[in-house]
N, C-alpha and C positions, 0 to 999 in steps of 0.2 A: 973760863977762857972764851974771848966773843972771835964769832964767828966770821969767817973770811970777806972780805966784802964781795958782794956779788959785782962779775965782771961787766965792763964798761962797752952798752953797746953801741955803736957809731950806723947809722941807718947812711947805708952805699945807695948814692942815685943809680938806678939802670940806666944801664948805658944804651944807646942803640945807633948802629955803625950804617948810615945811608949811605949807598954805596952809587953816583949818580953816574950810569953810561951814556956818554955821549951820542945823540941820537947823528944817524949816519945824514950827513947833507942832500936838502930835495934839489934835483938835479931840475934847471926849466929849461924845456925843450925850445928849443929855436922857431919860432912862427915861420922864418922863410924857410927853413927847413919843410915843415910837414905841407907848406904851399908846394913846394917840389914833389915832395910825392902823392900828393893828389893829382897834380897835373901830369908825372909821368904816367899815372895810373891811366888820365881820361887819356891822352896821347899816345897811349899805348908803350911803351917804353922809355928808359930811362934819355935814351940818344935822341927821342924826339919830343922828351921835355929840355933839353938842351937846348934845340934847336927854337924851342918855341919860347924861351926864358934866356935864351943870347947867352948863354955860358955855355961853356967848354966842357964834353961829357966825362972829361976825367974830375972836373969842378962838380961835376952833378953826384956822378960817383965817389966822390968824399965827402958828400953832406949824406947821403946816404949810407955810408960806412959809421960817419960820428952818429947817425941815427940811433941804428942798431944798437952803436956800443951805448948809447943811454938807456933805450929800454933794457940792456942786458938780457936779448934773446932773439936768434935769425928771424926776421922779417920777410926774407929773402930766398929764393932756392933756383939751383935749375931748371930750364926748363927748354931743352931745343939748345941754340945759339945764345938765348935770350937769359931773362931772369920772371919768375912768378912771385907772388906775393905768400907768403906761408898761412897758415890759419891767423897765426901771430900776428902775421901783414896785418891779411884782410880787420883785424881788431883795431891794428893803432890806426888805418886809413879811416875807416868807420870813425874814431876821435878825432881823427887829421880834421876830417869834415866838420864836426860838429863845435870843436875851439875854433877854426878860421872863421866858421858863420857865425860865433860870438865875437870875434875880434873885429870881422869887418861891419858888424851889428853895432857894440861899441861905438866903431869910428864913424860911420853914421850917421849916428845920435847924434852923439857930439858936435860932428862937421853939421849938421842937417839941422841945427837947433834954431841956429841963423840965415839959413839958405830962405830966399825968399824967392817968391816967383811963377808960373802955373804950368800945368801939365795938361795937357789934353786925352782923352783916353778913350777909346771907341770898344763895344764890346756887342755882340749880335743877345737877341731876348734872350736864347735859347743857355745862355752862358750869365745872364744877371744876377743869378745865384751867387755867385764865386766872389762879389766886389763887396758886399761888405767886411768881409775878411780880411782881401787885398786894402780895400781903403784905408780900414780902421791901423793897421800895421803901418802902412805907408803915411799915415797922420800923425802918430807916432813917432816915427825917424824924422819927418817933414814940417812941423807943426806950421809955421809959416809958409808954405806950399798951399798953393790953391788950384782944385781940382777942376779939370771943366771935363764931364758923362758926354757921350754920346751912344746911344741907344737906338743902334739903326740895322737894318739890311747887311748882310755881307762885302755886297755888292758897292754899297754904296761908302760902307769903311774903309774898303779898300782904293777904291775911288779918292775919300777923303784923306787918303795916307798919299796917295799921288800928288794928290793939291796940295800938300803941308798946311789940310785944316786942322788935321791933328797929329798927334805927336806920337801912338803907340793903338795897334789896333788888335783885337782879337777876331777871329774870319774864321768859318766853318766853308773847305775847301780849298779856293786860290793858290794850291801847292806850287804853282807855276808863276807867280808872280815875282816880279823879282825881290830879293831880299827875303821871304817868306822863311819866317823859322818853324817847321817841321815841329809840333808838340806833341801828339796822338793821333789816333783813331778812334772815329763817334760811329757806334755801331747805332744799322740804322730799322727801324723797325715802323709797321703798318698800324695805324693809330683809327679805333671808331670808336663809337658808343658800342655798350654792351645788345642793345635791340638793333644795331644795325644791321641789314642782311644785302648781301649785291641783291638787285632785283634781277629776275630770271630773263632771257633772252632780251636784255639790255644792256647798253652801254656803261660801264662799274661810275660812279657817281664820284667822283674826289672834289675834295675841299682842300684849297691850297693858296698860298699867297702868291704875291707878283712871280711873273715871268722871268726874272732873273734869280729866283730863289734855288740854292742848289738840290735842297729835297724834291721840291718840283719837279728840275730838271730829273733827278735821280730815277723819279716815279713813272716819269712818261717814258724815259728810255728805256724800265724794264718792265713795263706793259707793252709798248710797241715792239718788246724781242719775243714774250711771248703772244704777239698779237692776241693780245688781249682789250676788246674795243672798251672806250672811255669817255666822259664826257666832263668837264669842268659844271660842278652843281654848286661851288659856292667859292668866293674871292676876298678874303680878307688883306689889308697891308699891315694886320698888327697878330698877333699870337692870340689878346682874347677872343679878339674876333673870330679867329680859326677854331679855335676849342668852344664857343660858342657854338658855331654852324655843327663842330662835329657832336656837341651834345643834344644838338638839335635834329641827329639824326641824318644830317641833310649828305653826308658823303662818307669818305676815309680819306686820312691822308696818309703821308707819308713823312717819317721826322724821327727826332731821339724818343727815347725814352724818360730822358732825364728832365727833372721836377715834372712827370707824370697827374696833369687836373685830375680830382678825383671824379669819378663819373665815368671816364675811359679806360678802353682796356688796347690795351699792343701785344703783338707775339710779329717775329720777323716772317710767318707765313700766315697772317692770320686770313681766314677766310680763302687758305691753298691759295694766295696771291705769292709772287715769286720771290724770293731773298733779297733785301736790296746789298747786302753788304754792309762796307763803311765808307766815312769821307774825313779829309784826315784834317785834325786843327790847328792852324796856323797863326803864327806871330807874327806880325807886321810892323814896321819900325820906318819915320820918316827920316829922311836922307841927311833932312836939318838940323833932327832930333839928337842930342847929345848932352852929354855931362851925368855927373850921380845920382839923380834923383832921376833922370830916367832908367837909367841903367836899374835902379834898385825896384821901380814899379813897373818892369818889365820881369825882372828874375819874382819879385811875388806873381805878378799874373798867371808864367809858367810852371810855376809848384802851383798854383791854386789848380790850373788848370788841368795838371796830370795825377794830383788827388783826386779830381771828378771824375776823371776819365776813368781811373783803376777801380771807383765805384760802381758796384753791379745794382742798375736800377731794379727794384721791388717792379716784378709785373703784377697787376689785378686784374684779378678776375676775366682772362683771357677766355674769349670765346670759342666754346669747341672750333676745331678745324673741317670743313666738310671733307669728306671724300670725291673723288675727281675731281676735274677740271674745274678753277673758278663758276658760279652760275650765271654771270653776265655774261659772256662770250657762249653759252650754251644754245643751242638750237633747240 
């Protein structure tokens, strides 16, 4: 008897069941939107970014409501009469700012590829550092823009911002000028060589530039409060020349710290001379001066200028302090 046939085997494909969930829709935030609340933020509230953006605070307060409900979390809280921003806030304003300065970066470019035409730009030595940063950016957005430096005096920028010889100034001082935009404060410190010493029952020796220079001014007024007698030992009209005379031993001055020649040393009482303080640095902008590309090499000069400020200059090698009174003014 033969044997039963062996059973017939059929090979089953595996199966396998993708199961595909719909990814939930990215929501894109409204640009005029988050421009609203950065500016209620600098304006201090919502009712006086209204006022400042011509819409109506209940118009302000439902773009601010559809905010919230996008991010899906209060923004917003009590605070007084008013409203504060939550930690949450202070997060999306912090993005507020950094998508609008790509957006209006962006438009820019773009607008700025074809803009042709020049800018004038004034900035004192003491601040030279800061422009190739500001330029290289502003060539960038600008390419067809043509720059015209000027490289002068306080005194004399601000002057040139009167005449409309130029078009945007940076000034250490002039807080009283008209139009003057308020950037910082330049702390101000006593600059010599490291062998400098005041000579004994003499007159203190400084080395300083012109007559209208505000360090200058700065130095004589807090030597003649603590009568302390003085004598002009050397007169440059440029900054090497001034750090020249003072490597040479020949005075002290008076000035920043910032981009410090190597060779000197600063401390704000060096040699027990009196604190000068600070002097605050200002933007100046001509009356004629207008349109985008000044607007936008104005807002670089201002950031350049309050990253320098927020930096703490390296002192070297600062020379002891003596004990009492200055030794020029001694008997």
């Amino acid at each position: 008897m033969s044997a039963p046939p062996a059973p017939l085997r059929v090979a089953t494909p595996a199966i396998r069941c993708i199961i595909r969930v719909p990814m939930a829709a990215r929501i894109s935030l409204d640009m005029d939107t988050l421009r609203t609340l950065v500016v209620a933020h600098e304006r201090g509230g919502l009712a006086q970014a209204a006022e400042h953006l011509g819409r109506t605070p209940s118009a302000i307060s439902l773009q601010m409501k559809r905010l919230q409900e996008d991010l899906g979390i209060p923004i917003f809280r009590k605070h007084g009469r008013g409203l504060a921003l939550t930690e949450a806030g202070e997060i999306a304003l912090s993005y507020a700012r950094r998508i609008l300065a790509l957006n209006d970066e962006l438009l820019d470019t773009m607008q700025g590829a074809n803009l042709a035409g020049h800018i004038r730009v004034g900035c004192p030595q003491d601040f030279a550092a800061i422009l190739p940063s500001v330029l290289s950016h502003f060539a960038m957005l600008y390419p067809r823009m043509q720059i015209e430096l000027h490289i002068e005096g306080n005194a004399a920028l601000v002057d040139a911002i009167d005449k409309a010889r130029i078009d945007l100034a940076v000034a250490i001082g002039h807080e009283d000028h008209a139009g003057a935009q308020m950037v910082g404060g330049l702390n101000l410190v006593w600059i010599a060589s490291p062998t400098f010493s005041p000579p004994p029952k003499q007159p203190l020796p400084l080395a300083v530039m012109g007559p209208q220079c505000a360090f200058r001014r700065r130095a004589v007024e807090h030597l003649e409060a603590a009568k302390i007698p003085y004598r002009i030992a050397a007169n440059s009209p440029s900054l090497n020349g001034l750090s020249a005379a003072l490597l040479g031993g020949l005075g002290i001055t008076a000035r920043t710290a910032l981009n410090l020649p190597e060779g000197l040393v600063s401390a704000e009482s060096l040699h027990n001379l009196p604190p000068l303080g600070s002097l605050p640095v200002t933007l100046h902008r001509c009356a004629h001066s207008n349109g985008v590309a000044a607007d936008r090499m104005a807002s670089l000069l201002v950031k350049a200028l309050e990253l320098a400020l927020q930096s703490k200059p390296k002192v070297k090698g600062v020379a002891p302090a003596r004990k009492g009174k200055p030794r020029s003014p001694v008997a």
